[in-house]
N, C-alpha and C positions, 0 to 999 in steps of 0.2 A: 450315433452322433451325441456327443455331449450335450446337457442342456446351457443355455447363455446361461441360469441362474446358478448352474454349476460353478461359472469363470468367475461370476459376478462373484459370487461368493467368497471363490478363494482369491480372486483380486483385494476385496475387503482385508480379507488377515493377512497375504503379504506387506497392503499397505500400513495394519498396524503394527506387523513385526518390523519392518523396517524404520519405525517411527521410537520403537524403543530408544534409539542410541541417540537421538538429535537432541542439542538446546533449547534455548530462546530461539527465536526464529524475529526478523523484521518482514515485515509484506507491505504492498505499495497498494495505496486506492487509485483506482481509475475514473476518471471523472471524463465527458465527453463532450463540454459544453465547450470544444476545438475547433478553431476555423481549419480547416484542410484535415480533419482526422484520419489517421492513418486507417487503412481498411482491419478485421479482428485477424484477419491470418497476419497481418503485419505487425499490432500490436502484440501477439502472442510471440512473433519472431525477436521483438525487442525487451522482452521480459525475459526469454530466454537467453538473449546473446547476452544481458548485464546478470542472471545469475538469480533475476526472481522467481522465489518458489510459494511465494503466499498473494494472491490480488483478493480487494472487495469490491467486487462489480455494486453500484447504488443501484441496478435493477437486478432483470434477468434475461438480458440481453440475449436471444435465443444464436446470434451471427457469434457472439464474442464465447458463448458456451461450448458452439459447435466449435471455435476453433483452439478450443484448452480442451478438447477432446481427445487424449491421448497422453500430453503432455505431464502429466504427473504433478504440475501443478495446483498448488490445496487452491479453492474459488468459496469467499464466502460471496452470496446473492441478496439481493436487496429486495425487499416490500418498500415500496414505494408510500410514501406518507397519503398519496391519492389512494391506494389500497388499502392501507391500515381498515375502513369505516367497513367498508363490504367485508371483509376476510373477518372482521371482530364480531359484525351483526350473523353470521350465516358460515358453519358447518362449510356447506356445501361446497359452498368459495373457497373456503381454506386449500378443502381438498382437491378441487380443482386446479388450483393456486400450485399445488405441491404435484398434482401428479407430471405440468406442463410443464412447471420450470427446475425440477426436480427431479422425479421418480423418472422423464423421459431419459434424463443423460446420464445418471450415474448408471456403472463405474466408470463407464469411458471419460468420462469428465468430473474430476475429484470435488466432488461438492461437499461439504462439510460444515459450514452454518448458513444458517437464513437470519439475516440482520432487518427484522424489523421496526421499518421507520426509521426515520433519523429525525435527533432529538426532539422527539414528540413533548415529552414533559414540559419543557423550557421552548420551543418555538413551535408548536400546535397546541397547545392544552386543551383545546375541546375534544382533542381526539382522546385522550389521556382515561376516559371510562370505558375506553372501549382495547386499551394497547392490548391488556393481559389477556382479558378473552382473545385476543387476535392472536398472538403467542401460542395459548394453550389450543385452540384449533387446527394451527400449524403442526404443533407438536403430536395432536393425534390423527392424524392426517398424514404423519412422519412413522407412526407407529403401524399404523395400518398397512402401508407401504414396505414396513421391516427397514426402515433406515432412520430410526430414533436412536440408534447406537451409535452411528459412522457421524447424522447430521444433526447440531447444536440448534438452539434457536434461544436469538435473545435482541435486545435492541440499544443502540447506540444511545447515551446519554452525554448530553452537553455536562461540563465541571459546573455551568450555572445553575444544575440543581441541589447545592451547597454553597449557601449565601457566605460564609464564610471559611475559604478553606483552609485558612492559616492562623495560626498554630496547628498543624495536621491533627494532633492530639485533641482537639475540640470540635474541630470539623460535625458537622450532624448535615443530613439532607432536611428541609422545610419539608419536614411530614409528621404523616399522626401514624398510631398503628393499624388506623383504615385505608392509607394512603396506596393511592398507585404503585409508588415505590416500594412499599412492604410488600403489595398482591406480587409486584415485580422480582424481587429476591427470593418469595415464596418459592416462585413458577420456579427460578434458577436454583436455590439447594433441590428442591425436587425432581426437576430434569437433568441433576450432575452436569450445569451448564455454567456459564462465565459471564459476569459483568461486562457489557463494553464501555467504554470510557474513551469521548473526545476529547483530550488533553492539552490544551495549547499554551504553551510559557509566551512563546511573540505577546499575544493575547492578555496574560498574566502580567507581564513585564511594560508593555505600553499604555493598558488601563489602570497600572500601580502606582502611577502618580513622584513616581522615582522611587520608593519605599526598596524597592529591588535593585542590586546592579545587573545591567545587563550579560557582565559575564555569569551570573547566578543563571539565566535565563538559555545562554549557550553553554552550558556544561563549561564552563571555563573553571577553573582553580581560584580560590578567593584567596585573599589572605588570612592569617588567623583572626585578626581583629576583625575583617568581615564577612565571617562563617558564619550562616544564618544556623539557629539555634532553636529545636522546640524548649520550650522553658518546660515545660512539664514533665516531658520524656527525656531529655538532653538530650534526644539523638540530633547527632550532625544533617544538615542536607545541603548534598554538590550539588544538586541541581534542582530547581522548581521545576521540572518534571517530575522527582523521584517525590517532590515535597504534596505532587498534586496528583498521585497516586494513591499515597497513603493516607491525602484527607478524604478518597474513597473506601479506604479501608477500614479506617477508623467510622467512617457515615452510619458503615454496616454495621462496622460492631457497635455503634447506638443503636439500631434496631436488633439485638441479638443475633447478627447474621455471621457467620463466621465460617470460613470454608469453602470459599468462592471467592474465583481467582478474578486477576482481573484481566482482561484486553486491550487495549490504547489501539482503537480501533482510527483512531484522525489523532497527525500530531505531525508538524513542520513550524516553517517559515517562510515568507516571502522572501522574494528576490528581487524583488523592485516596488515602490510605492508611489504614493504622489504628495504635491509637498510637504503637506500633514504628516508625511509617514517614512522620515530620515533613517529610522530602525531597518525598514525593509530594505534590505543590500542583499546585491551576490554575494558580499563575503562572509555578510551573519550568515544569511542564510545557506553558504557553503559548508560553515563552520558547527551550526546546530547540525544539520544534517550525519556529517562527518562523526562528531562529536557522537550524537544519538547512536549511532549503529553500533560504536564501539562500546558506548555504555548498556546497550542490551545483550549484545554478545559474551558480553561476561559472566551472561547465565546468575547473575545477582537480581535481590528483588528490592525493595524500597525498606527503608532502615528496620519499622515496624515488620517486615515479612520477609528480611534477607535470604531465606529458600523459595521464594516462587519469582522466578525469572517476569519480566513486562514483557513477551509477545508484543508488539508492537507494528503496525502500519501506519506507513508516512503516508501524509497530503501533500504532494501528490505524483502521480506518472508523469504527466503534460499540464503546460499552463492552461487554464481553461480561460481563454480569450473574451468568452463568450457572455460571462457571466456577470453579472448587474454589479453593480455597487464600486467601491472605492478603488483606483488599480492594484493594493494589495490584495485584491481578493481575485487579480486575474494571473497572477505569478506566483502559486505554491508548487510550479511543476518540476522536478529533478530535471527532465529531458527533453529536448526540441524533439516534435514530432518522427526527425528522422535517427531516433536514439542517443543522439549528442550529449554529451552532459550539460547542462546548465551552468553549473559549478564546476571544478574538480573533485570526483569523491574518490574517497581513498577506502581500500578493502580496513573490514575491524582486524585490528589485531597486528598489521604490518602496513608499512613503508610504501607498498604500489598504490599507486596516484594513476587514475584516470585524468589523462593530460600530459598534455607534454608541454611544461611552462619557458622552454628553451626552442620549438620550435613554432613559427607561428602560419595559419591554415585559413585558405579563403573562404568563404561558406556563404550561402541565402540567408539571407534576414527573413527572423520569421514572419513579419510583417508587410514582404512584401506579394503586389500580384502577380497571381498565377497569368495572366496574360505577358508581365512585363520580364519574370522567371524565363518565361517559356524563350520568348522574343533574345534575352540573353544567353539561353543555352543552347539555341540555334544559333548565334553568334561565336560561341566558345568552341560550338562543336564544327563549325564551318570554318569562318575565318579566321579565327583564333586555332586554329589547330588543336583543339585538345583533343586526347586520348577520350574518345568516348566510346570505345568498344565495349568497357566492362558492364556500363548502364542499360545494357542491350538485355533482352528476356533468356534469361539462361545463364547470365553470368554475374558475379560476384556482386556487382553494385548494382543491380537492378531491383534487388527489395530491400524495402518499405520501394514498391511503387508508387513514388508520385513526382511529381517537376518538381519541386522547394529539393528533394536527395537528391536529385540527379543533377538538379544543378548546379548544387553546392560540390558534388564531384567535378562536373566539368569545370564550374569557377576557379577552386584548387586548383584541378591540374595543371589550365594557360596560366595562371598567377606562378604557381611554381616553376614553369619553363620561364618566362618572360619577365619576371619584376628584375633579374637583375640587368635586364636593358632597357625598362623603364616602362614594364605591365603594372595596371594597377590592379586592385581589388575596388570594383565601384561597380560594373555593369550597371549603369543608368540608377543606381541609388539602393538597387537589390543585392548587393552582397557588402559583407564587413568580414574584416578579420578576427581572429580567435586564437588565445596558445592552447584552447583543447581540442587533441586530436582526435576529429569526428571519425577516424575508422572503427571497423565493426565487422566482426565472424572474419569472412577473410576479403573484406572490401578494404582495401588498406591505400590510406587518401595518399599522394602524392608529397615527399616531404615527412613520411613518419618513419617516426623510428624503429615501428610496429613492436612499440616497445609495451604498449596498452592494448592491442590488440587481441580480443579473445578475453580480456579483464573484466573483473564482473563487481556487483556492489558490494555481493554479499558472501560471507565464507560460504565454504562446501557443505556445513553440516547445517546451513540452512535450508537444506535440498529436502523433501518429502514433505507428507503430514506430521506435524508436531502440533502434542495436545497445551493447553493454556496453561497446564501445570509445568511444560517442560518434558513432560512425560510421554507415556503410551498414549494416543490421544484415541477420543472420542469412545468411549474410549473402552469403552469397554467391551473387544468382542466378546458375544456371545458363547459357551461354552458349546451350545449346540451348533450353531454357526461354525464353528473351527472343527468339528468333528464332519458337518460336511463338506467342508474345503477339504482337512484332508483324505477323504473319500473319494472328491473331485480330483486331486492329486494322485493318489493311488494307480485312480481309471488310466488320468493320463499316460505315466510313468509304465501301465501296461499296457 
């Protein structure tokens, strides 16, 4: 018998030879503060039907690990900022830390960075004496393990640790050369690891006092009279994204740091706000979205670093309902729970549109209850005659099992028989209509043209592990490592 460590092995180098050939890459964060969340084999099936090959889980969610177990999808994993204090004071934690959420599931589950904390500097700073020890404990903890090659470790940083990032060319982080952030970039040129960067223009653009147009903030085209300008550098910036990149670039090279790529580890828009908040729309928010994906795909980097591609992960998979504060902060999600698009998004690079803006589709409101759901899909499915066979266990519309999909199919399909003898779309106040067509894999709603069907977010050659450079990632297998995968190959082969 083979040993596992043998597979594990040469699983490792297939995945970084097939990482050779890939770009830029976009990945989605998953956020779970979701009323009705979809279960992790569900979630995993909706990231697969739209074409995602990168998610950053904020924990290390052991349900949502096991079920990107196989899947080939890259998972970075989250130290929770409640962890940072134990995992920085004590060894012992770290490694504990790594061998359970970690060393237990690779290779079966593509794990590739541990993002610790989220933006500790800028919203904990007590914690901030303790990040980089927590980091470097991880990392040997990683080493110990033999997966300090495959897995990165580094931690998110808010744009608010650069009190000024514009003019990019003057940008500096508020530090000394004793500072957190220097111990920080230290750890990263040394562990051949990546900046993260939370980069928000919404953000940029609503707290800039107008100073910005908002087309500047959605990749829109400006005109030449209002093409923003470093004055130092001349370079041009299309967008305060590319502009709030490079005031982390340049941050660095105030601190002589140079050679460390960066991440955009958080970066969206809302889709709705409350009165205060006229910017948040489905259709900015359609449009940055849209916009973003194509301007990462281009495998370009930000004017200062035009060879290092933004790798990049949107905020977010699903609205997260759940969470405190202003209602733009509960609408950053691309998709309703049962995959739907929120928006229309359209693949980078071409013409297909998720949506079909010519036909229109009945669906559950995400806000409605699952008792009043239910009560209407036993009404569609009874009196209403609809086709409910497909929602049944085994067949094409039955996952994401839960009532809000199943009801939005049986809604669809009496609405489609019947509106033109005078059905409506309302079932007691829990469905609305939509020109995006909610079909998916091969559940194909009533009324579509299955012309989106099987359509995904992101191109094909965002498929696999790709490194932060664009490159071979993580990157570096070992030359003794590749010497026993091909040895492991060999066996097999005879």
């Amino acid at each position: 018998m083979i040993p596992d460590r043998c597979f594990g092995s040469l699983l490792l180098v297939l995945i970084g030879m097939f990482a050779n050939v890939l770009g830029a890459f976009i990945g989605v964060n998953i956020g779970t503060d979701v009323s009705n969340m979809p279960s992790a084999s569900d979630v995993v099936s909706i990231i697969r039907d739209h074409q995602i090959a990168h998610v950053r889980l904020y924990d290390a969610d052991s349900h949502m690990l096991k079920a990107l177990a196989g899947s080939g999808i890259e998972v970075t994993v989250g130290v929770t900022n409640e962890e940072v204090l134990g995992i920085g004071q004590s060894a012992s934690v770290a490694a504990a830390w790594i061998n359970k959420n970690v060393a237990s599931y690779v290779p079966a589950t593509n794990i590739t960075a541990v993002a610790v904390g989220s933006e500790v500097l800028s919203s904990v700073p007590h914690l901030a004496p303790v990040l980089v020890t927590a980091m470097n404990n991880l990392h040997k903890a990683l080493v110990a393990s033999d997966l300090n090659s495959h897995v990165k470790v580094s931690s998110p940083q808010s744009l608010d640790i650069i009190p000024k990032p514009f003019p990019p060319s003057t940008a500096a982080f508020n530090s000394s050369p004793n500072s957190t952030i220097y111990q920080l970039l230290q750890f990263l040129k040394n562990t051949n690891s990546y900046f993260m960067l939370n980069a928000y223009p919404y953000y940029g653009y609503t707290n800039g006092n107008g100073i910005f147009p908002i087309d500047y903030a959605l990749f829109k085209p400006l005109p030449s009279v209002k093409q923003i300008v470093d004055p130092n550098t001349l370079f041009h910036y299309n967008s305060m994204f590319d502009a709030m990149v490079d005031a982390t670039y340049y941050s660095m090279d105030a601190l002589n740091f140079s050679g460390i790529p960066i991440v955009v580890t958080e970066t969206g828009w809302p889709s709705q706000g409350g009165p205060n908040e006229p910017d948040a729309t489905v259709q900015n928010a359609g449009a940055f979205i849209n916009n973003l994906i194509r301007r990462v795909s281009n495998d370009s980097g930000p004017p200062s670093r035009p060879n290092i591609p933004i790798n990049t992960y949107i905020y977010e998979l699903f609205n997260e309902d759940k969470r405190p504060g202003p209602a733009s902060e509960k609408n950053w999600g691309m998709l309703s729970t049962n995959g739907t698009a929120v928006f229309p998004l359209s693949l980078s690079g071409s013409s297909q549109v998720m949506g079909n803006s010519t036909a229109v589709f009945c669906v559950a409101k995400d806000d409605a209850s699952e008792d009043k759901l239910q009560d209407g899909l036993n009404w569609a499915c009874g009196q209403g005659q609809a086709n409910c066979s497909v929602i049944q266990s085994g067949q094409p519309c039955y996952l994401p099992n839960s009532i809000k999909n199943h009801a939005s199919y049986a809604y669809n399909d009496y609405y489609q028989k019947m509106r033109s003898v005078g059905g409506t779309c309302d079932f007691d106040g829990t469905a609305t209509v939509t020109t995006i067509d909610p079909s998916y894999r091969s559940c194909i709603f009533t009324g579509s043209s299955n012309s989106s069907a099987g359509g995904g977010l992101f191109p094909a050659g965002a498929f696999g592990p790709v490194s932060p450079m664009g490159e071979s990632p993580k990157l570096s297998v070992s030359k003794f490592l590749f010497v026993v995968a091909a040895a492991c190959l060999l066996i097999i082969l005879l």
